[in-house]
N, C-alpha and C positions, 0 to 999 in steps of 0.2 A: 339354428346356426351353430357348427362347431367352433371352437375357441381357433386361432392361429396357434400355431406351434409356437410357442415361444425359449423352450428349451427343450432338453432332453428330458429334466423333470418333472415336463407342464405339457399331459397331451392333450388333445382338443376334446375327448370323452373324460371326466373327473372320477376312478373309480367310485364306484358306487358305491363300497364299501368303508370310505374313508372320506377326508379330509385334506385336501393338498394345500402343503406350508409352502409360501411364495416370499420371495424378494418385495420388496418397495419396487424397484424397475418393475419386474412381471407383474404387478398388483396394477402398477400407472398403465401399463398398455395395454391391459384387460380393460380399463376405467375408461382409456380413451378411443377404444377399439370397439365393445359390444357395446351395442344398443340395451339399455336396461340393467346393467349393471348396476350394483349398489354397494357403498364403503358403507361401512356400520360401525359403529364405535360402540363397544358394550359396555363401556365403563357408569360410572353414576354420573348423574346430573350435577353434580358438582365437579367432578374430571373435566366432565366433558364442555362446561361451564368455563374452565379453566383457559382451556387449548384442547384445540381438536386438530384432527386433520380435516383442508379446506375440501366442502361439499359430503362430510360425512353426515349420516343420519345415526342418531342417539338411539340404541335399542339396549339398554340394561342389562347385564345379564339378569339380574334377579325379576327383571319385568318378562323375559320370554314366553313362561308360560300361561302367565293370562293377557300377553298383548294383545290386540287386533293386526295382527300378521298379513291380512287381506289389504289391509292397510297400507301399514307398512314396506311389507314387500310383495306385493301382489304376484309376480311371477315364477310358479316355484322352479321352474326350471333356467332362471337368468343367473349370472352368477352375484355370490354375496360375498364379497371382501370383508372380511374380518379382523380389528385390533381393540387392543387395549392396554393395559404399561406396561406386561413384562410378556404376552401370551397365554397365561393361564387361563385364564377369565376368555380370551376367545376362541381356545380350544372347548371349553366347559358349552359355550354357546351356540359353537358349530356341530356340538354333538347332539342338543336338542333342536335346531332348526333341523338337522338330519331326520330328527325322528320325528319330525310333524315334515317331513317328504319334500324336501330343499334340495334338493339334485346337485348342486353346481356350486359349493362351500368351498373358499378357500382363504387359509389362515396367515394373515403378516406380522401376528404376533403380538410385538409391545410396540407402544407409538414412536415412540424413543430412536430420534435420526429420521424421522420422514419428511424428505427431502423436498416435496412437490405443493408446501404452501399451509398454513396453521389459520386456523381461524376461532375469533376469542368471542366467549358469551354464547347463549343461548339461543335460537335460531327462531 
């Protein structure tokens, strides 16, 4: 299933060779639009421990390479919403879920202003 066009910066194919950096708006109606989507929060267990955004799932970045990913996000071609406090860390994350064959990556940066609900503690 292609994405809905949601702008002119967001077409329903995600080049394949990149990374598409999204709004909080376009991030929420991808969230509440495709079936199987998933928010991820790469920050540490203690971040994320802190305040999250609500329904996100805890992927580390420093845990990426030996997660169980099958797990995790079983679908490699659903999309994966990506944050963490300033963007860094979920650019860095996006670029290896890419290279273990994640299709459909897009980055909202630092968590900082997300408007759509916080959720405290551990899940």
């Amino acid at each position: 299933d292609a994405l809905p066009i949601i702008s002119e910066r967001i077409s329903p194919e995600p080049d394949s060779k990149s990374v598409q950096p999204i709004t909080f708006a376009q991030g929420k109606h991808i969230l509440d639009t495709v079936p199987g989507s998933t928010l991820v929060d790469v920050r540490t267990e203690d971040e994320y421990g802190a305040e999250h955004a609500a329904g996100a799932v805890l992927l580390p970045l420093e845990d990426i390479e030996d997660a169980d990913l099958d797990s995790i996000l079983p679908n490699k071609d659903a999309p994966v919403l990506l944050y963490c406090r300033t963007g860094r860390r979920s650019a860095l994350a996006a670029a290896q879920l890419f290279d273990r064959g994640y299709t459909r990556l897009y980055d909202l940066g630092g968590l900082n202003g997300w408007p759509y609900g916080m959720e405290y503690g551990l899940l």
